[in-house]
N, C-alpha and C positions, 0 to 999 in steps of 0.2 A: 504493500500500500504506500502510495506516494506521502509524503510528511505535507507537514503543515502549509497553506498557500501562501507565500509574499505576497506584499503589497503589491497591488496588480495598478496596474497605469490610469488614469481616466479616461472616458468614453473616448474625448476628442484626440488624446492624447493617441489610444491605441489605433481608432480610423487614422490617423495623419501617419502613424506607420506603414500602416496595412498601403497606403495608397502610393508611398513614396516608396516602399517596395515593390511596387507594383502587382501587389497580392489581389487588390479590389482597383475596380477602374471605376471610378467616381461618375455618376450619370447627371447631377444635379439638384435631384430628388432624393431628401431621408430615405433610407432604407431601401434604395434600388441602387444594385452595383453590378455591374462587370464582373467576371473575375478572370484573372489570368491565369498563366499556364499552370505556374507552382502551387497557385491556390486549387484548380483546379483537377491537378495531378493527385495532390493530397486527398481532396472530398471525392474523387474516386476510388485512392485506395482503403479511406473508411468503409466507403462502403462495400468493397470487397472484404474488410474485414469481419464487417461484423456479418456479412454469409456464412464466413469461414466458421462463426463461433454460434452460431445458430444454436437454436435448441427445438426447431419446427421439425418434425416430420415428414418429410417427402412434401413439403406444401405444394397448391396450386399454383401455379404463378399466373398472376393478370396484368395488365396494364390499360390505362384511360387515359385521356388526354385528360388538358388542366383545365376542361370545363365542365359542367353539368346544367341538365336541362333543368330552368328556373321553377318548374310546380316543384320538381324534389327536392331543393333547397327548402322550399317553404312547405311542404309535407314534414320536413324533418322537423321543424319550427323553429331552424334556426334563426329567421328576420325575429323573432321573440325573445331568443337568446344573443344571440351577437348583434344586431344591428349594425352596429360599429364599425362591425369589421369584416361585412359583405362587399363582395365587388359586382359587381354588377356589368353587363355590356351593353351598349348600345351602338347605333348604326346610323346611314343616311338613311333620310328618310323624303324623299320632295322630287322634284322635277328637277329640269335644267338651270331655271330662273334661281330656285332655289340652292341650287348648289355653285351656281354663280358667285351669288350673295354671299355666303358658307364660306367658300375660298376668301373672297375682300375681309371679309370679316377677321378671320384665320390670320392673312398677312398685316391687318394693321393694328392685332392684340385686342381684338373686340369681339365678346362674346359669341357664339357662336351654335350654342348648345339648341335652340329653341328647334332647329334641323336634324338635331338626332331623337332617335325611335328608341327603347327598351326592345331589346331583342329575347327570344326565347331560353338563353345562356347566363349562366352569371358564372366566376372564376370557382372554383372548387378549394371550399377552406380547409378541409383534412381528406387526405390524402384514401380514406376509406371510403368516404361516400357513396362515392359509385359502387362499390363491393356488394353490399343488403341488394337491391334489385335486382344486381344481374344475377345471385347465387341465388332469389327468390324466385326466379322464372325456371330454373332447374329444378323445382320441386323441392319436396323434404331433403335437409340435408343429412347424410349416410349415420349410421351409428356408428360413435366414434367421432364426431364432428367434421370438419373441416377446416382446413387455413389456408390463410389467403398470403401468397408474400407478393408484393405490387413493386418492392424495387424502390429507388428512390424514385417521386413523380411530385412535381411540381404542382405546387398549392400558395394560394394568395389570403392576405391578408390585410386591409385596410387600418396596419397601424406605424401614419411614420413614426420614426426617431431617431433622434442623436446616437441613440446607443447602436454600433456596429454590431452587432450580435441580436439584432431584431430588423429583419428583411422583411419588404410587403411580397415579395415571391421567393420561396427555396424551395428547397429539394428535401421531401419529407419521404424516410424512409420506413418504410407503414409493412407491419402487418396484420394480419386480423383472424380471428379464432370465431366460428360458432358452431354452437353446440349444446350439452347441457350444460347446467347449472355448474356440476360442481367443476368439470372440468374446464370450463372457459375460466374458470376464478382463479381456479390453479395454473393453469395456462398463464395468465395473467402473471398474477404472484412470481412464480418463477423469473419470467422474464424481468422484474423487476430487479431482484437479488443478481440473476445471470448479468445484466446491464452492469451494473457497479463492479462488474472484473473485467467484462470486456472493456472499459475504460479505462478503470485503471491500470489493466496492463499497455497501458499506449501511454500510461504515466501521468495519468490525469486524477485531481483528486476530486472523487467523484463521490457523493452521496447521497443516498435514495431520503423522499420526505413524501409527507403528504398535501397532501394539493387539490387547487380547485381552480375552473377557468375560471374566464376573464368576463362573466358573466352581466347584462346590462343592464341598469339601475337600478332602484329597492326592492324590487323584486328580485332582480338577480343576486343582489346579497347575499334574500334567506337561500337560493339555492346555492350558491359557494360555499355556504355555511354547511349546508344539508349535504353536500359534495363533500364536502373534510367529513364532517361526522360518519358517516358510510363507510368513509376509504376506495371513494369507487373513482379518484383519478390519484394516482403517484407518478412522483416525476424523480429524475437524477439528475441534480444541479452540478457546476463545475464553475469555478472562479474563471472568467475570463478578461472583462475588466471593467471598474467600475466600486463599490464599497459590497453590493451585493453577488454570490454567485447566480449562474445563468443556466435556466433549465435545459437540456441539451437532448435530454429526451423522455417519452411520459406513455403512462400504463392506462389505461382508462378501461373501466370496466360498468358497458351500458345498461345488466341486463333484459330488461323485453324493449329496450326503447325501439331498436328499428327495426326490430321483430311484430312488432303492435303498426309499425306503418306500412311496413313494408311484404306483411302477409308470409315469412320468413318460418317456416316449421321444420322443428326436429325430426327424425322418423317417427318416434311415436306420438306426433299428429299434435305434438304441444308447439308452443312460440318457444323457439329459439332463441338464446341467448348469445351476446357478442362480447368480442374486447378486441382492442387493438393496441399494437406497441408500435410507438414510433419514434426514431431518430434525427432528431433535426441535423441533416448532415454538412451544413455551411455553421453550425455551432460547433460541432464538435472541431471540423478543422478552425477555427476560431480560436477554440480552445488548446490545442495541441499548438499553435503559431503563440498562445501567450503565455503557456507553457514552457516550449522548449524554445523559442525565437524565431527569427524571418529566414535565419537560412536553414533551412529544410538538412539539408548534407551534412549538418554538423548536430543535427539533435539524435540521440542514443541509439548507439547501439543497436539494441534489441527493440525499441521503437521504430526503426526504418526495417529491421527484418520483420515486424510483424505486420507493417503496410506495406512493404513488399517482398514477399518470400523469397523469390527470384534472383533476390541482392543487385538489383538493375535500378534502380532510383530516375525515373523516367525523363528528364533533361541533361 
């Protein structure tokens, strides 16, 4: 287990590294970055790593793009719970005359929004989403559960910041368990303990707690409240920078929520329960850069063999 964390850098402090080593390419917008090659060599090989330390069985493997069709965002009721932090898309919508105007407007910084439409889409905030429906049109799932590993896939979030270690799009490495009762909890569980060595052996000091989202207004309170008291979301924080540490990845355990919307049954004809683990994989390399430093070649040992077994360090 890695010892005690130093004093880690300030927000601006550690962005103004990251950029001058050209880790993040700065876009202009809080929390939308670039990344380059070394940053991006690294959040590759987390995520080969943490396949390597798996503890799924033979899973599925799916993949979605980073959208979803807009009823199932708000069947799931998330606009109740995040408001905040839905994206949403929209489109043209008008004639010629109209998109005339659009452009003028566009090039002289003048409003321009009354021409776009709400389209059928909005960005996909966790990475699971899309999983409940599609596994629910294949019928009861098998005895014995199911899981789903999705890989890392791109998920948004409508919350700037300062703090480089909060992106409005990354790369969320998600996977997802349903089944019964008792085993998706244990599913769950496990993964949370198994996380706190996968990390810390890449030398990170990592440690699991209990948690709750980032739920909207007084209502949303009592449910973060009512979320801790359960135990039904755990996350693994890890100092990266700033006076607090930074959650890096999180256990959430639903279960009948999208089993109840999404018509989702076990073999023996009950609702299905879920959970899903996921990796925020632009944190973790985040974390490992404030860590061990900017040059990648020079950080441990046994940390570069275990993101890359190969011994080939990819630049």
């Amino acid at each position: 287990m890695p010892g005690a964390a130093s004093a880690r850098p300030t927000h601006g402090a550690f962005l103004a590294t990251l950029i001058e080593h050209q880790l993040l390419v700065p876009s202009g917008l809080a929390g939308v970055y670039g990344r380059g090659p070394v940053f991006e060599g690294v959040r590759i090989a987390v995520d080969g790593w943490i396949t390597r330390r798996t503890i799924n069985e033979r899973p599925r493997r799916m993949a979605f793009a980073p959208f979803l069709p807009r009823e199932q965002l708000e069947r799931i009721g998330y606009l109740s719970n995040f408001p905040h932090l839905a994206g949403t898309i929209f489109s043209f919508d008008g004639d010629e005359a109209a998109a005339v105007e659009q452009a003028r407007r566009a090039e002289v910084g003048e409003d321009w929004s009354e021409f776009q439409r709400q389209t059928d889409l909005v960005l996909v905030p966790a990475a699971c989403y899309p999983v409940y429906p599609a596994v629910a049109q294949g019928g009861p799932v098998p005895v014995g559960g199911t899981t789903i590993d999705l890989g890392g896939s791109y998920v948004f979030r409508h919350e700037p910041s300062d703090d480089p270690a909060r992106w409005q799009m990354f790369h969320q490495r998600e996977m997802v368990r349903i089944g019964e009762p008792s085993e998706v909890l244990e599913w769950r569980n496990a993964w949370s303990v198994h996380a706190v060595d996968v990390l810390r052996d890449l030398g990170l000091d990592a440690e699991a707690e209990i948690a709750s989202d980032p739920f909207f207004g007084r209502a949303g309170r009592m449910l973060a409240r009512s979320q801790r008291e359960q135990a039904l979301k755990l996350e693994v924080v890890v100092p990266i920078s700033g006076d607090q540490p930074t959650a890096v990845a999180s256990f959430n355990y639903h279960g009948e929520h999208f089993a109840s919307v999404f018509d989702l049954m076990s073999h023996a004809g009950e609702q299905a329960h879920t959970a899903c683990v996921g990796f925020g994989l632009e944190r973790v390399t985040l974390a490992l850069v404030s860590a061990h430093g900017v040059d990648v070649e020079r950080w441990p040992t046994d940390v570069l063999g275990r993101l890359w077994p190969d011994g080939s360090v990819p630049w």
